[in-house]
N, C-alpha and C positions, 0 to 999 in steps of 0.2 A: 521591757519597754515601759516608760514611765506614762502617766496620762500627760495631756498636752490640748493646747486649745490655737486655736488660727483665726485668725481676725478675713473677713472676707468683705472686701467694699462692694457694696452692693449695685454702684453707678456702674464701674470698671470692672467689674469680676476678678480682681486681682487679688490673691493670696498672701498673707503675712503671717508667720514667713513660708514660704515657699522653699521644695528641691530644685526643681526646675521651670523651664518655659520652653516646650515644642514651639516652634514655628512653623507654620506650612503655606510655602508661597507657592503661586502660579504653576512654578517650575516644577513644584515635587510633586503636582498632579498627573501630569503626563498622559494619557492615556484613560483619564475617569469620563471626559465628556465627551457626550454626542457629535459634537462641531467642532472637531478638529480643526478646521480653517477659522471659526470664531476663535478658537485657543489659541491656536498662532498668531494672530492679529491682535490680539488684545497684552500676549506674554512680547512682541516686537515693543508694543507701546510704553511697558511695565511688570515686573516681575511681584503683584502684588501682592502684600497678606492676603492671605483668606481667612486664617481663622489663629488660636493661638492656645497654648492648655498649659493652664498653671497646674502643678505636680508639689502635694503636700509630700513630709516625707513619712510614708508609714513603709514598713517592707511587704513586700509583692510574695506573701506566703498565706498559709491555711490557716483562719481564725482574723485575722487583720480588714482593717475595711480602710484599704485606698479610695483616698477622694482628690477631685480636681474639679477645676474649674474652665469653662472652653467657651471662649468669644468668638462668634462666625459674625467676619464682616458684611455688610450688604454689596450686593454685586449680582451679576450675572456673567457663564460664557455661553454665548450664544442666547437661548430660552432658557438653559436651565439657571438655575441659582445658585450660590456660591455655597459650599457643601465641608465637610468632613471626609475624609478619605474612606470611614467606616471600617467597620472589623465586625471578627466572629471571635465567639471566646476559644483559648484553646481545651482551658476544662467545661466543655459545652454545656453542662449541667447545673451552670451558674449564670443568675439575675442580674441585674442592672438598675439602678435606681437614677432618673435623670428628673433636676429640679429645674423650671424653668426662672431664673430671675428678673431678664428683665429683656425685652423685645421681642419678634415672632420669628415663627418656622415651622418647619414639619420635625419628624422622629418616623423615619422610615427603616421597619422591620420586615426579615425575612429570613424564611428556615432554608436547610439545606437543599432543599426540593422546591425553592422557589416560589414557594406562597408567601405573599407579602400582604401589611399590614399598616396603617399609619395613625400615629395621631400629631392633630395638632397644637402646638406649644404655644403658650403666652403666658405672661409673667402670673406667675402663680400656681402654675400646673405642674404636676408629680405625674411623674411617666413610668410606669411599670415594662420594664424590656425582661420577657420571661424569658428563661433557659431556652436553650438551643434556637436563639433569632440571632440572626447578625444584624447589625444596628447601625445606619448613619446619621445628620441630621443636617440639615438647611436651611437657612436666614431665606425668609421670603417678605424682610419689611427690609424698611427706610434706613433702620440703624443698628445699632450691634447685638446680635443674637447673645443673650448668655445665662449658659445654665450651667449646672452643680449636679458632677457624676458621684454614685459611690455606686463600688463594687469588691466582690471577694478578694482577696489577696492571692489567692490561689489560680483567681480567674485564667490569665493570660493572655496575651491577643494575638488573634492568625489575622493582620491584614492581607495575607498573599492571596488567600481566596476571594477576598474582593475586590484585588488588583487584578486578576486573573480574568475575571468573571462581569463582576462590577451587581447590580443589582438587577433584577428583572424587569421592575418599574423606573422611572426616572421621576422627577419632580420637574414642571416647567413650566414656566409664564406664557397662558396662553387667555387670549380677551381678557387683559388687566388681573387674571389671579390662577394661583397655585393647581395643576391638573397632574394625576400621576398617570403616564401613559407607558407603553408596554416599552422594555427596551432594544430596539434590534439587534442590537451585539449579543446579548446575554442567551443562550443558546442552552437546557436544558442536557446535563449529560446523564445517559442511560445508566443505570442500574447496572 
């Protein structure tokens, strides 16, 4: 692999040149929030973006350092906030480094055992996501969350455990600002 450089707009968080572009609308959430009946109502009205990841291309192996870039729209369903579907890595042993460039949110962390952790993001902040957290994150302003991932090539990513599971805490707009509160669903399995 040869060295190479990527131009990244700083308004837009959009990649030049870029592999790809994830999209994750309304639809592909299914099942992440609290208020199912807010989600139905809101996916009848529109099947909106939520958020989007431009994908440099480096390869997804050991020694390489994939980066991308991920715009979370502003929104809410129900109280919570318009989110990332989140993961855990599959080689659990590996870091996370998330740049905040330009709007707010949270960086909500959590280990297998359900202890969770946050910090919050605004343009300028470097987010340390240590080994064995699984990691999501949240737009809780006005306009479009966007920050700058890099991580191992070797990393990988289990989203099924947090489609399965989803997070312990939730993130949600409660008296005009951000409250992480416990999550009913999320159910602690025994050892």
């Amino acid at each position: 692999m040869k060295p190479f450089k990527t131009l990244l707009n700083m308004k837009s968080g959009e990649l030049n040149p870029y592999k790809g572009v994830i999209e994750r609308r309304l639809s592909d959430t299914k099942g992440m929030w609290l208020d199912a009946q807010a989600y139905s109502k809101l996916l009848n009205q529109e099947d909106k973006l939520i958020y989007k990841v431009y994908e440099v291309d480096v390869p997804q192996k050991s020694g390489q350092l994939p980066h991308c870039t991920t715009i979370i729209y502003p929104g809410k369903v129900g109280s919570e906030y318009f989110m990332t579907k989140g993961h855990f890595h599959l080689k659990e042993d590996t870091a996370e480094i998330y740049f905040c460039l330009q709007g707010e949110g949270y960086l909500l962390m959590q280990t297998s055992q359900g202890q969770v952790s946050s910090i919050q993001m605004k343009s300028g902040i470097i987010a340390y996501v240590p080994p064995y957290q699984g990691h999501r994150t949240m737009n809780t302003g006005d306009e479009e969350f966007i920050f700058l991932a890099v991580y191992p090539g070797d990393a990988g990513h289990d989203y099924k455990a947090v489609e399965e599971r989803g997070f312990a805490k939730v993130l949600v707009e409660e008296r005009g600002s951000p409250q992480l509160k416990r999550n009913p669903k999320y159910v602690i399995e025994p050892e």
